[in-house]
N, C-alpha and C positions, 0 to 999 in steps of 0.2 A: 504494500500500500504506500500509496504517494501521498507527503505533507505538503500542504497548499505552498510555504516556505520554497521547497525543492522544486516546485511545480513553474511557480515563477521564474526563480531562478534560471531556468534549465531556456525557456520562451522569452527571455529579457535579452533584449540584445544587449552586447555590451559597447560602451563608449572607447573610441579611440582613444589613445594616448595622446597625453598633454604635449608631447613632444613632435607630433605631426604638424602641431599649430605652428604659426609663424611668430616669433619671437615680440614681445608688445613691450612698448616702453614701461616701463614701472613705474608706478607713484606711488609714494605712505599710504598707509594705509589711513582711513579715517574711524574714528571708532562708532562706532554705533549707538553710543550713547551719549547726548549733547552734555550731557555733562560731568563727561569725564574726557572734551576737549576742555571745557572750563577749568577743570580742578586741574590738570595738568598746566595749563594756562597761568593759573595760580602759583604752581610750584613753582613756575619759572622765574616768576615774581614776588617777593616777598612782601612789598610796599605797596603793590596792589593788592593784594590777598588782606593785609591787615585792615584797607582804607575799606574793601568790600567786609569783614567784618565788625568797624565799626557802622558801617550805615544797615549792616542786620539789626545791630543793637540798639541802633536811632528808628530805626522800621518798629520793633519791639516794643520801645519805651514811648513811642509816641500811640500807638494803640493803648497801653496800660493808660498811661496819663488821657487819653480821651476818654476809657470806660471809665477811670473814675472820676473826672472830670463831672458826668451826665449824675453824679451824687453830691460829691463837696467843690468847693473851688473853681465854679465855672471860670470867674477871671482869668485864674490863673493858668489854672492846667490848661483849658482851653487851646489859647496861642500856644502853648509848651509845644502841644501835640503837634498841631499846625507847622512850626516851623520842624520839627524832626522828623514831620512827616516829608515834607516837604525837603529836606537835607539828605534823607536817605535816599528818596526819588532821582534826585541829583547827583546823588553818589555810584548808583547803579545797583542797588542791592538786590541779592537774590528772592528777600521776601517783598516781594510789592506789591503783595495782596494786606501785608498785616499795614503796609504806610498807608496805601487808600483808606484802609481801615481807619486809622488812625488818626490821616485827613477829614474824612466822614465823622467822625465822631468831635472831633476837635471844633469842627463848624458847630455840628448838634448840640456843645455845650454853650457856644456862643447865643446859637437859636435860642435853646432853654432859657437860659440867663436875662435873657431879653424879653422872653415870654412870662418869666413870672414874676422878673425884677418890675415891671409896665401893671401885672396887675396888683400886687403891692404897693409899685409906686416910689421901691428904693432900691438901691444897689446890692443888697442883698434878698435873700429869698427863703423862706421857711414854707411849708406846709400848714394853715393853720384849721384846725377842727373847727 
């Protein structure tokens, strides 16, 4: 009895050799994964790799400072977010999902601030029962 394996095998034609072909210029290879031309990219550079880790950590810190912004310290934290969001954008960082985030949010505490400080009536803002 024949296994479907053998059966194949046996009706598969097989492929010339690489060596019939005509000789073709060579280029590197590129990798298959975009982001391990990056990371190599990276090693080759030290002073960009750092200036790209600090604008992950201004992408980061400018989402935090916007969530908590949308609690205490609209004033402050607000613009914080904003310009680190904004800093990282321009630095080229690899999270640029958490800096719009963080853009987004930094505005949202601005919004806020402005919405409840108008119906209070002051510069600060409480909840009141």
């Amino acid at each position: 009895m024949t296994t479907l394996s053998e059966a194949l095998r046996t009706t598969t034609p097989t492929k010339p050799a690489q060596a019939t072909r005509p000789a073709q210029a060579t280029k590197p290879a590129q990798p298959a994964d975009p982001t391990q031309a990056t990371k190599s990219a990276q090693a080759a550079d030290p002073a960009t790799s750092r200036l790209r880790r600090h604008a992950d950590g201004m992408a980061v810190a400018s989402f935090i400072l916007g969530l908590l912004g949308t609690l205490v310290l609209n004033l402050l934290l607000g613009p914080c977010a904003l310009v680190l969001g904004t800093l990282a954008l321009t630095r080229g960082t690899t999270r640029r999902g958490r800096a719009l985030l963080g853009l987004s949010l930094g505005a949202a505490d601005l919004l806020l601030l402005a919405l409840l400080a108008t119906t209070d009536g002051t510069v600060s803002w409480h909840i009141s029962s």
